[in-house]
C-alpha positions in Angstrom: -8.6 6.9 4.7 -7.6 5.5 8.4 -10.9 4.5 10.8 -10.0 4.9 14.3 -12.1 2.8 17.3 -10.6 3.1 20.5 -11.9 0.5 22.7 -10.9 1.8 25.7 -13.4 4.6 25.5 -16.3 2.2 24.3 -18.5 1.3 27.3 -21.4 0.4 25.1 -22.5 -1.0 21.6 -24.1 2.3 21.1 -20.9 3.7 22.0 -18.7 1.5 19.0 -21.9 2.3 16.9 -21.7 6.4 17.3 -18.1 6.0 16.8 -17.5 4.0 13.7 -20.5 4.8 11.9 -20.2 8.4 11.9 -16.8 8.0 10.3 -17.6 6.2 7.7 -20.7 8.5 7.4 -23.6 6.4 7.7 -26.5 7.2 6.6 -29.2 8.3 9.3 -30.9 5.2 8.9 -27.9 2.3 9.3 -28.8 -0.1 11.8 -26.9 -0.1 14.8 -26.4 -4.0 15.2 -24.3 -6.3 13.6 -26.1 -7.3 10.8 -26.6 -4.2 9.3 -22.5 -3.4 10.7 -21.7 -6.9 8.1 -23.9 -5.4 5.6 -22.1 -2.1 5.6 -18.4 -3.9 6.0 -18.8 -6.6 3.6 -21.3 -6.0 1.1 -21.0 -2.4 0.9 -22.3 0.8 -1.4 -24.3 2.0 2.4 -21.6 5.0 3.6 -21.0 7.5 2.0 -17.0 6.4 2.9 -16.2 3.0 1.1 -13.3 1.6 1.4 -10.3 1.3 0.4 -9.5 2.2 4.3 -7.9 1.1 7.6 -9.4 0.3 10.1 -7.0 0.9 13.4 -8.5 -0.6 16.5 -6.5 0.9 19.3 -6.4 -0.6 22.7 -8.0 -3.8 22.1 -6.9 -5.4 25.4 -8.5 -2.8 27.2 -12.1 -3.1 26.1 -14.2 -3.1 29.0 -15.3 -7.0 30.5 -18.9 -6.4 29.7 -18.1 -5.5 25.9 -15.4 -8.0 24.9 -18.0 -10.8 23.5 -19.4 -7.8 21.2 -16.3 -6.3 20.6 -14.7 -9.9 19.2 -17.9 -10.9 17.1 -16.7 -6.6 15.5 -13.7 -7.6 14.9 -14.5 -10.3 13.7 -16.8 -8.7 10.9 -13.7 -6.7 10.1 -11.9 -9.0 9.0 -14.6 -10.5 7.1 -14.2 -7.7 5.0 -10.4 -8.0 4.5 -11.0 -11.9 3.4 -13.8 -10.2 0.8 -11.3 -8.2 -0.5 -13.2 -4.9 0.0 -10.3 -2.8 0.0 -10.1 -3.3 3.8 -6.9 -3.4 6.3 -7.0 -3.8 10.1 -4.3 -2.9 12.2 -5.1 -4.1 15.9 -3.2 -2.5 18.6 
């Protein structure tokens, strides 16, 4: 299973939220912070896709100023879940 986020078209954490979450299938009530984003990554059993899945973060350079400080605590949180051994790989690009 291969996760796309394309952070060249995120202008927003709601944004990065209605993209990832949907494709990991979510359910309606997953918090949209990143709390709930670490409890969904790392501890897992949430979506209804678990890993084992890639994660391929496309144009990471490109993130938008105003979003960079959210977007590096996200990544960050993914590869939180690589170190857990969840079944997680990120490929940044």
């Amino acid at each position: 299973m291969e996760i796309t986020v394309d952070w060249k078209q995120i202008e927003s954490e709601d944004d990065f939220y209605n993209i990832f979450l949907s494709q990991v299938k979510a359910p309606d009530w997953h918090g949209r912070n990143l709390d709930a984003l670490i409890d969904s990554i790392v501890t897992g059993d949430i979506n209804s896709i678990e890993p084992p899945y890639t994660i391929h973060n496309l144009n990471t350079g490109f993130a938008p100023r105003h979003i960079t400080e959210f977007q590096l605590k996200v990544l960050a949180i993914f590869n939180e879940g690589v170190v857990e051994n969840r079944g997680i790989k990120v490929v940044n690009e």
